[in-house]
VEXNUGU-787404 format. One line per 10 residues: number of its first residue (from 1); their letters; for each residue x, y, z of N, C-alpha, C, O, CB. Coordinates in nm, 4 decimals. Glycine has a CB too. Layout:
! VEXNUGU-787404
NUM = a = X Y Z X Y Z X Y Z X Y Z X Y Z | ...
***
This chain:
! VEXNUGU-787404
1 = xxxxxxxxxx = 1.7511 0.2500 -1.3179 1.6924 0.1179 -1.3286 1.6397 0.0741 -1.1923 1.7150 0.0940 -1.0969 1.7951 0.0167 -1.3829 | 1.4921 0.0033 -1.1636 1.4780 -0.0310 -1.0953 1.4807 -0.1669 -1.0433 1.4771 -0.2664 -1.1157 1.4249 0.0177 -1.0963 | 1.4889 -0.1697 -0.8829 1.5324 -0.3055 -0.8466 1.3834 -0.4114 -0.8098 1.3907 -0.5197 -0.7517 1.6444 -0.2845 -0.7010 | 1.2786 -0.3592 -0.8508 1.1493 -0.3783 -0.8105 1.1557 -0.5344 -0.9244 1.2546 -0.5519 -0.9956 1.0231 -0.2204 -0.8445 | 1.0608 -0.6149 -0.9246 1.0404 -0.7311 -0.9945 0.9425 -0.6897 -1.0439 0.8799 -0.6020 -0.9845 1.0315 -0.8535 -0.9362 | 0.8984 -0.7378 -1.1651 0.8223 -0.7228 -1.2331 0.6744 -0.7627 -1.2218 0.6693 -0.8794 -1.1830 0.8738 -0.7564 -1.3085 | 0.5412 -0.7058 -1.2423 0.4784 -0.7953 -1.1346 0.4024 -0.9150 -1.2300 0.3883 -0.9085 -1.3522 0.3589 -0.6988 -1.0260 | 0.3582 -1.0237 -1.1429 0.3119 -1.1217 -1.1691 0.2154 -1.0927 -1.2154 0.1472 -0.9933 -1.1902 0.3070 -1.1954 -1.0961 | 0.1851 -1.2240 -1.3328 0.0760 -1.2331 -1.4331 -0.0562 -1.2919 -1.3922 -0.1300 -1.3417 -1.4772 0.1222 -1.3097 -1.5427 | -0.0945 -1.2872 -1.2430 -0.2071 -1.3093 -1.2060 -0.2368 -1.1880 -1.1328 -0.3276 -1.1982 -1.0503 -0.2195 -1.4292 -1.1410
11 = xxxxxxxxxx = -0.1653 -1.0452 -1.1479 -0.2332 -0.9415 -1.0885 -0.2607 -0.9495 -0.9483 -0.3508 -0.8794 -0.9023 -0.3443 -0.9242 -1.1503 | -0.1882 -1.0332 -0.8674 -0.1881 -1.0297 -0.7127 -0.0635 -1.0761 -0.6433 0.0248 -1.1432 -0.6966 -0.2987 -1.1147 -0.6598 | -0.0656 -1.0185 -0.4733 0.0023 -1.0336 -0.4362 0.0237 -1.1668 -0.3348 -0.0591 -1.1984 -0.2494 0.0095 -0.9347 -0.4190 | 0.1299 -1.2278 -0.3559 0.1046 -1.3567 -0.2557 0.2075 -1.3724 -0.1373 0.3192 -1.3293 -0.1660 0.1144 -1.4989 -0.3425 | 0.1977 -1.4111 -0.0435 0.2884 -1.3738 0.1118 0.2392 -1.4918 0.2182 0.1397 -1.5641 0.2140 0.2366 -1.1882 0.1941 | 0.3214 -1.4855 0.2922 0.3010 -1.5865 0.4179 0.2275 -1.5500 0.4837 0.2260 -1.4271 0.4754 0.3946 -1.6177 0.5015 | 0.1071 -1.6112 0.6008 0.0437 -1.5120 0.6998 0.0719 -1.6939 0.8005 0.1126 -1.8053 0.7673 -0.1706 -1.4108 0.6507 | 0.0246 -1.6342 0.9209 0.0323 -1.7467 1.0430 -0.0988 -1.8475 0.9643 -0.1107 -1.9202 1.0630 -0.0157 -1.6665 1.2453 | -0.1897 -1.8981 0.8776 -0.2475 -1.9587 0.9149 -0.1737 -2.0505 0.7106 -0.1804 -2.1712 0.6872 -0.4123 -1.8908 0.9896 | -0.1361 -1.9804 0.6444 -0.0634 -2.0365 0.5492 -0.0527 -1.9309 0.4032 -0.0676 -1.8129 0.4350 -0.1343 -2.1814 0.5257
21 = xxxxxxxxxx = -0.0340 -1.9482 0.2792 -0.0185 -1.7953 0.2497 -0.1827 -1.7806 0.1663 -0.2856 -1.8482 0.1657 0.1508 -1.7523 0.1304 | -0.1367 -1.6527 0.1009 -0.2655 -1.5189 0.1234 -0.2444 -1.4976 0.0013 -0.1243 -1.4776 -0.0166 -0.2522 -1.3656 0.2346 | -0.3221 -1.4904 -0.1204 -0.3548 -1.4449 -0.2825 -0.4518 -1.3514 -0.2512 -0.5670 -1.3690 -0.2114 -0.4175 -1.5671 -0.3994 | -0.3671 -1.2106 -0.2833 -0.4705 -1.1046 -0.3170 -0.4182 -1.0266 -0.4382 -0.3066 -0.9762 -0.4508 -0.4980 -1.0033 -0.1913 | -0.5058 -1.0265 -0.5126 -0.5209 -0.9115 -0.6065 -0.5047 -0.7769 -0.5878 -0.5852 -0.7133 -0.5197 -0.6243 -0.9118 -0.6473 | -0.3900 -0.7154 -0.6514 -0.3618 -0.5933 -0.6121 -0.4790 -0.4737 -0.6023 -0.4779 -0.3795 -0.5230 -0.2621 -0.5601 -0.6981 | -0.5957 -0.5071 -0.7194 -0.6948 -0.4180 -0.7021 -0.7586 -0.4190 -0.6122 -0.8326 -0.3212 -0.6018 -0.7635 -0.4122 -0.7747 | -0.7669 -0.5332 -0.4925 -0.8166 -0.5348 -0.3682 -0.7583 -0.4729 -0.2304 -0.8181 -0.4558 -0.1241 -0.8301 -0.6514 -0.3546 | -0.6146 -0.4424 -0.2659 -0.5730 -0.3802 -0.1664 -0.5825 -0.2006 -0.1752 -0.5696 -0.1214 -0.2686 -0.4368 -0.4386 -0.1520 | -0.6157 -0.1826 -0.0063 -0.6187 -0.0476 -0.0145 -0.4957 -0.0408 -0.0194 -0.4201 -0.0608 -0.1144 -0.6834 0.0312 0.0804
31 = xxxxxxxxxx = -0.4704 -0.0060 0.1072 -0.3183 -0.0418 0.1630 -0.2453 -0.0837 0.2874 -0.3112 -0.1157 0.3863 -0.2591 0.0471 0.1493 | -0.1139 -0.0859 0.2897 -0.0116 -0.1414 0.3693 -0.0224 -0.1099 0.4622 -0.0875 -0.0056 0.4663 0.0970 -0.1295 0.3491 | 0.0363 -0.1768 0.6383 0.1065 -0.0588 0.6754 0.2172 -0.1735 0.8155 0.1674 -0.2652 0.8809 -0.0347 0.1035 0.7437 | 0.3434 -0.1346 0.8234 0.4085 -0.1914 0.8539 0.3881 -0.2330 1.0044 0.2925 -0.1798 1.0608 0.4988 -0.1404 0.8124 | 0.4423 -0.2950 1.0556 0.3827 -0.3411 1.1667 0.5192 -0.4747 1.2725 0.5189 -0.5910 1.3131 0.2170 -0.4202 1.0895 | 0.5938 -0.3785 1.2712 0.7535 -0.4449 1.3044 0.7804 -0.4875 1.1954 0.7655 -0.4226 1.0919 0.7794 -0.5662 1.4115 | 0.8390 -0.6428 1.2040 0.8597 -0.6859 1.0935 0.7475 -0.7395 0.9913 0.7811 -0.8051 0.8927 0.9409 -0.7661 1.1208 | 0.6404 -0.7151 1.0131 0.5557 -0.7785 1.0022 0.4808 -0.6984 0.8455 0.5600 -0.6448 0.7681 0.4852 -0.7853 1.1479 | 0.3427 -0.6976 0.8147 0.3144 -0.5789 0.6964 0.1404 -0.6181 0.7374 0.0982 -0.7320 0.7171 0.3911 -0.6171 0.4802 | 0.0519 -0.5100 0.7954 -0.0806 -0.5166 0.8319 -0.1258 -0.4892 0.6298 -0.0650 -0.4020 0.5678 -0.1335 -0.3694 0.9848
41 = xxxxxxxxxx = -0.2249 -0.5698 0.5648 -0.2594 -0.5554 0.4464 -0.4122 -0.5159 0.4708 -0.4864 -0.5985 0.5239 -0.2256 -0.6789 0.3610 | -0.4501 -0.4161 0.4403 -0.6014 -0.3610 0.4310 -0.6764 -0.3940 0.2619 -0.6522 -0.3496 0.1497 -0.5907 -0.1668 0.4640 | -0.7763 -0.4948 0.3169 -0.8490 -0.5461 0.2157 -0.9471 -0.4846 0.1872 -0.9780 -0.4114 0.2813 -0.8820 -0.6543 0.2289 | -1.0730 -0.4690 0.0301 -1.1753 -0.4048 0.0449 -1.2346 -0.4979 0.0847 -1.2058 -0.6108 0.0451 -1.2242 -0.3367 -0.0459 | -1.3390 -0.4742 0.1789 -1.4859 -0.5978 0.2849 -1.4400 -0.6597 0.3482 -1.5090 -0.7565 0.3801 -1.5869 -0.7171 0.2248 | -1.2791 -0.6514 0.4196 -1.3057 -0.7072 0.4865 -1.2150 -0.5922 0.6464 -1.1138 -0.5222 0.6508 -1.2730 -0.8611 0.4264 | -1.3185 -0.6290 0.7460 -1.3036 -0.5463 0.8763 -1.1366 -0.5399 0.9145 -1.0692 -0.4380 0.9291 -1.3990 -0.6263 1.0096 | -1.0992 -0.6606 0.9241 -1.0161 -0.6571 0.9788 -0.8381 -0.6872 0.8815 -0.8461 -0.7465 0.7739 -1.0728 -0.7427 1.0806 | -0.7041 -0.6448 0.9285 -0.6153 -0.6502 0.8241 -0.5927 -0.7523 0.7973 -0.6329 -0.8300 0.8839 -0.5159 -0.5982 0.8314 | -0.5205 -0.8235 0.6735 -0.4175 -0.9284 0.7289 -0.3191 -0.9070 0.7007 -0.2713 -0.8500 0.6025 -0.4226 -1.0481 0.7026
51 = xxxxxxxxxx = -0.2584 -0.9729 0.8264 -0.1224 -1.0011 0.8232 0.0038 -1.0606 0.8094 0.0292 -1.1685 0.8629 -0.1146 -0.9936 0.8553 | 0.0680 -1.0114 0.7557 0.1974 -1.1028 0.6238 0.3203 -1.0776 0.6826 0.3691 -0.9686 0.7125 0.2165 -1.0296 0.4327 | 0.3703 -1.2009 0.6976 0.4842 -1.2082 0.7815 0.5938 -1.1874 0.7050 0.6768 -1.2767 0.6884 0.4965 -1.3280 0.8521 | 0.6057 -1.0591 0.6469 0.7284 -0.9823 0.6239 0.7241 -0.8723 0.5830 0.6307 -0.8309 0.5144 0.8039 -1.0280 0.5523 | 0.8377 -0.7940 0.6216 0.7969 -0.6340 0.6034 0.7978 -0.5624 0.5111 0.8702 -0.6107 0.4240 0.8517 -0.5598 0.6609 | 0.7564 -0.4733 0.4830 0.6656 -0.3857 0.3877 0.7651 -0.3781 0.2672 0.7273 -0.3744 0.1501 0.6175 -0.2211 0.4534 | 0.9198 -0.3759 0.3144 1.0321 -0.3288 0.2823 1.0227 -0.4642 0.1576 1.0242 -0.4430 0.0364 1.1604 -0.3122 0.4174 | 1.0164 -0.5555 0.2000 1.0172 -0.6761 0.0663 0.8876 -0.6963 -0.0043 0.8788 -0.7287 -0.1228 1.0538 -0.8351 0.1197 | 0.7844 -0.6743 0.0790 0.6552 -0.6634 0.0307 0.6568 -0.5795 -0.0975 0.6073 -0.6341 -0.1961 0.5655 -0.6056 0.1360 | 0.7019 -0.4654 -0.1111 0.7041 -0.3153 -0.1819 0.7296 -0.3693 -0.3368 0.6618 -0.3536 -0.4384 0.8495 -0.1923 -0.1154
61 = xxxxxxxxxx = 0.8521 -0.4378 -0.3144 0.9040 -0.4690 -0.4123 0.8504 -0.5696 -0.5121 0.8948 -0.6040 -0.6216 1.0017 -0.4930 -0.3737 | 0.7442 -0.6071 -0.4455 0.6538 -0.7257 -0.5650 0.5071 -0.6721 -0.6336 0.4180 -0.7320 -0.6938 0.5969 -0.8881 -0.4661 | 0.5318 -0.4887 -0.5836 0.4352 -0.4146 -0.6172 0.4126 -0.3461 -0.7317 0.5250 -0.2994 -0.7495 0.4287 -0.3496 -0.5456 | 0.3562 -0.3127 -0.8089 0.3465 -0.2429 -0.9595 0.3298 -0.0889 -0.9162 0.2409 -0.0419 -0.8452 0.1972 -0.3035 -1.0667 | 0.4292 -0.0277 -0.9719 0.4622 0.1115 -0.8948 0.3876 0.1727 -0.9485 0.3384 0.2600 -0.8770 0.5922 0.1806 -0.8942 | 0.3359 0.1680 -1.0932 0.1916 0.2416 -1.1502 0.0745 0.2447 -1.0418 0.0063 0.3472 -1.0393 0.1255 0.1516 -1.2887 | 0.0478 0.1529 -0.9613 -0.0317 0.1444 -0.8913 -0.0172 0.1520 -0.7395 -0.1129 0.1985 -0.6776 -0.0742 0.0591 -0.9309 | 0.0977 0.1096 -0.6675 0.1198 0.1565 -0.5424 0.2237 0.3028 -0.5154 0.2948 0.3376 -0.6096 0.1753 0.0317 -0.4765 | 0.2267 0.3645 -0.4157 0.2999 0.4999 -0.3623 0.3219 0.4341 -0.2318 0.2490 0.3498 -0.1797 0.2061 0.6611 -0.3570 | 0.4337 0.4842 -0.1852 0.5212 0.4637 -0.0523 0.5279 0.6353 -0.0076 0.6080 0.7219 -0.0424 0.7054 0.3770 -0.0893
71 = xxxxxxxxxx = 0.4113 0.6419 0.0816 0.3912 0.8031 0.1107 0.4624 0.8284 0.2214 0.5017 0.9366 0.2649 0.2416 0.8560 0.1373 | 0.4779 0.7041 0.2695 0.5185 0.7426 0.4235 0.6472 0.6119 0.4807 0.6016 0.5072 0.4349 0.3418 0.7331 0.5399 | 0.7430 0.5871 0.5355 0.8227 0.4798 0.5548 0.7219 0.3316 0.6026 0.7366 0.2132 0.5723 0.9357 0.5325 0.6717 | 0.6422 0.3850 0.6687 0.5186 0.2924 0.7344 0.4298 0.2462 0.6655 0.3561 0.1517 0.6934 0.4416 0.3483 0.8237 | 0.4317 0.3277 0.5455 0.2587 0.3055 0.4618 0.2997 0.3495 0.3351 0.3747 0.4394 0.2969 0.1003 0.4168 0.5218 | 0.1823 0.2009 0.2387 0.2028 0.2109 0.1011 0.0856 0.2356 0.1045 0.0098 0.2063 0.1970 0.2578 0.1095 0.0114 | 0.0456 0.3156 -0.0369 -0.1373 0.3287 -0.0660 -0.1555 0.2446 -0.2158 -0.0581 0.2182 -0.2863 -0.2056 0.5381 -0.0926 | -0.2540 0.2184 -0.2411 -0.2836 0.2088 -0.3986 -0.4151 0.2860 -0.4104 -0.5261 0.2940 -0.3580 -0.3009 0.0430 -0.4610 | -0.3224 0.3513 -0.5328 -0.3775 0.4838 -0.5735 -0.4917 0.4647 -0.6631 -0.5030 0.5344 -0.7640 -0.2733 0.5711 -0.6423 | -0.5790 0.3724 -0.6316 -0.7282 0.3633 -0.6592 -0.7909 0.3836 -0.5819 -0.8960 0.4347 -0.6205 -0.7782 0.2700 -0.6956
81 = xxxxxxxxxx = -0.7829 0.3687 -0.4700 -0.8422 0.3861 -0.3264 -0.8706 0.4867 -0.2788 -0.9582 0.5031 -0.1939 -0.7811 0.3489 -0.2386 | -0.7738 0.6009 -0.3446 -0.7209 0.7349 -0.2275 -0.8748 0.7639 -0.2809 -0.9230 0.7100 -0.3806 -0.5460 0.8840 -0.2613 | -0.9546 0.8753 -0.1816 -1.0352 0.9282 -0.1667 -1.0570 1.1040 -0.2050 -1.1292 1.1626 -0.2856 -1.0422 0.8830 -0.0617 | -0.9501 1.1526 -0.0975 -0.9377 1.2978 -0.1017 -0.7512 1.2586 -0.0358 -0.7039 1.1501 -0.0020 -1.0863 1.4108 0.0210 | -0.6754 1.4202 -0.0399 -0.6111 1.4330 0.0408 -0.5882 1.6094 0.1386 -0.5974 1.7239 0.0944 -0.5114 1.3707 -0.0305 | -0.5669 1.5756 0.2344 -0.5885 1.6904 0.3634 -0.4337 1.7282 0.3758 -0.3448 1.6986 0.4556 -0.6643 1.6173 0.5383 | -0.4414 1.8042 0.2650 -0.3007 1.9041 0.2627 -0.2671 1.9418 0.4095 -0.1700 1.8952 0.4691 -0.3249 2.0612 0.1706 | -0.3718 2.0467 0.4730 -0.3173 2.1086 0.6284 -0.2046 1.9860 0.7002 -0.0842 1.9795 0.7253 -0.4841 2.1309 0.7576 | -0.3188 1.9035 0.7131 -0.2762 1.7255 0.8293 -0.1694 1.6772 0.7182 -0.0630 1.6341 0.7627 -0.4576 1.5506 0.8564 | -0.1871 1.6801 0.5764 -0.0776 1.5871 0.5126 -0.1096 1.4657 0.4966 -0.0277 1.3772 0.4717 0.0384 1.5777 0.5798
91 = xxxxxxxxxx = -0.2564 1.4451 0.5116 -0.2836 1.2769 0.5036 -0.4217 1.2556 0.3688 -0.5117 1.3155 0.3098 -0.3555 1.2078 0.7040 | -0.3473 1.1154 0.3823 -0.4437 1.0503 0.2710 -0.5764 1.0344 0.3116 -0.5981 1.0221 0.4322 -0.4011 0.9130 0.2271 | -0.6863 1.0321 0.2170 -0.8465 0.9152 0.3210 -0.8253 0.8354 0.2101 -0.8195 0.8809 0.0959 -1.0729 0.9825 0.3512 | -0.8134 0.7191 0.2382 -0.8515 0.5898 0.1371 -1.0111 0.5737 0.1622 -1.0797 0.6335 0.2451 -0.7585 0.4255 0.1829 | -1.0507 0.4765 0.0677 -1.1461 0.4421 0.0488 -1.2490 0.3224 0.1475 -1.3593 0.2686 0.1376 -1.1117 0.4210 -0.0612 | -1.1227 0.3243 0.2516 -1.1992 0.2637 0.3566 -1.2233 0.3725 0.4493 -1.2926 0.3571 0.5498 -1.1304 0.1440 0.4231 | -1.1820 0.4545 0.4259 -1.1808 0.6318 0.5441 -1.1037 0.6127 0.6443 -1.1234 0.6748 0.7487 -1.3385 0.6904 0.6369 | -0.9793 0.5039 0.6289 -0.8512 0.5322 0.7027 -0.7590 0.6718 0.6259 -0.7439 0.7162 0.5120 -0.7555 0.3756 0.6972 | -0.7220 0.6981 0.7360 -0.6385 0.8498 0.6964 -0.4929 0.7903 0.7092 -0.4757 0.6935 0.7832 -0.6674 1.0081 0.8248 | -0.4050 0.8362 0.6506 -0.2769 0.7556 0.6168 -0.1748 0.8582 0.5873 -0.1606 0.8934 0.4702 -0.2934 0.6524 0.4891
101 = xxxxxxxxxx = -0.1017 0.9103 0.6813 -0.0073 0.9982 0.6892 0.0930 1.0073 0.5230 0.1321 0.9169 0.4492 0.0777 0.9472 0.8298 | 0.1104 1.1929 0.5118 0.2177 1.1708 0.3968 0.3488 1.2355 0.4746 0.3532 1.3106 0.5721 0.1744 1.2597 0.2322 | 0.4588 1.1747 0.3901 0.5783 1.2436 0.4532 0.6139 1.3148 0.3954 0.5912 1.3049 0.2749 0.6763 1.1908 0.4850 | 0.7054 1.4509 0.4543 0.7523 1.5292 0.3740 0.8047 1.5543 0.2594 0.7930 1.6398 0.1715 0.7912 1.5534 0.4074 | 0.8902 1.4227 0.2871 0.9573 1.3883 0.1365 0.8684 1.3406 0.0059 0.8935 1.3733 -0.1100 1.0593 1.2655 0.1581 | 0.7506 1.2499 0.0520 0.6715 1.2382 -0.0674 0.5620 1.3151 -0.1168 0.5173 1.3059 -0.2311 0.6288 1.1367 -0.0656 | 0.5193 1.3930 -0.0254 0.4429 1.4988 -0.0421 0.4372 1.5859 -0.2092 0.3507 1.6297 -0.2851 0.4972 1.5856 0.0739 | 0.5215 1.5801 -0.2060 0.5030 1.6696 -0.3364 0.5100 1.5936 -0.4757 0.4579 1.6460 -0.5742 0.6192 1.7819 -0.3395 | 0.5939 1.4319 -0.4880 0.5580 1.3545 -0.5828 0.4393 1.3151 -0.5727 0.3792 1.2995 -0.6790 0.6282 1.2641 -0.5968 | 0.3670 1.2864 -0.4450 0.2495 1.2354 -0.4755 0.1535 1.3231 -0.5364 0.0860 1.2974 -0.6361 0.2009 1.1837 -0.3713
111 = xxxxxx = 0.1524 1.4612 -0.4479 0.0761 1.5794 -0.6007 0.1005 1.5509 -0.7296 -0.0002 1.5505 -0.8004 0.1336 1.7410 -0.6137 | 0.2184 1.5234 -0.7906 0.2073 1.5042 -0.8958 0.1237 1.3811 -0.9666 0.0670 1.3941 -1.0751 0.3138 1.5132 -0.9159 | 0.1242 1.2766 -0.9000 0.0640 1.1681 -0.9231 -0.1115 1.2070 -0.9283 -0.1916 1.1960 -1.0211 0.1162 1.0636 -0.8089 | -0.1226 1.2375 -0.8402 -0.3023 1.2649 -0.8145 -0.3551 1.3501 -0.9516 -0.4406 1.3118 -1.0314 -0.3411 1.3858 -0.6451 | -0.2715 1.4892 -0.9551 -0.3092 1.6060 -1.0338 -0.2533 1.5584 -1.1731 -0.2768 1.6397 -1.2625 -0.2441 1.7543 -0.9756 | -0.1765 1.4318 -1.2172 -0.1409 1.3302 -1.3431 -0.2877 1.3322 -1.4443 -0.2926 1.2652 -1.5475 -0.1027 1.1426 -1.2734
***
């Protein structure tokens, strides 16, 4: 059984940032990536991340696991985004052509997911 919440019926994610909080739609996020305590969120269009003042670790959990992967302790993807992946390096290209490390340990569930 999982300890994840179920996700919300507006299909996005909502969080604190320094200027007040942040409604995004999960289909808009590429992905995560942790940033102390902090969680850098990669949007599609826009240049730069934002950032949500809490870490990835609670973030994760308001995520729809059909749609996000935790490839790496640092980095979540949503697996609409992914592009290709570079078995040799072990990394993702999302769809912004950030490359996004996999870890050993997930490496081989996430094959399964892709080749699904």
């Amino acid at each position: 059984m999982s300890n994840r919440k179920s996700p919300n019926k507006f299909k996005a994610m909502t969080f604190r940032t320094i200027e007040g909080l942040a409604f995004i739609k999960y289909d808009n996020i590429i992905h995560l990536r942790a940033d102390r305590n902090n969680t850098l969120v990669f949007i599609v269009d826009k240049e730069e991340p934002v950032k949500g003042l809490r870490n990835i670790s609670s973030l994760s959990l308001e995520l729809p696991q059909d749609l996000f992967f935790s490839c790496h302790r640092s980095h979540i993807i949503n697996l609409l985004h992914v592009n290709s992946y570079r078995h040799k390096s072990r990394e993702i290209v999302m769809s912004n052509d950030h490359c996004i490390p996999v870890s050993d340990n997930a490496e081989k569930k996430l094959l399964q997911i892709i080749n699904e």
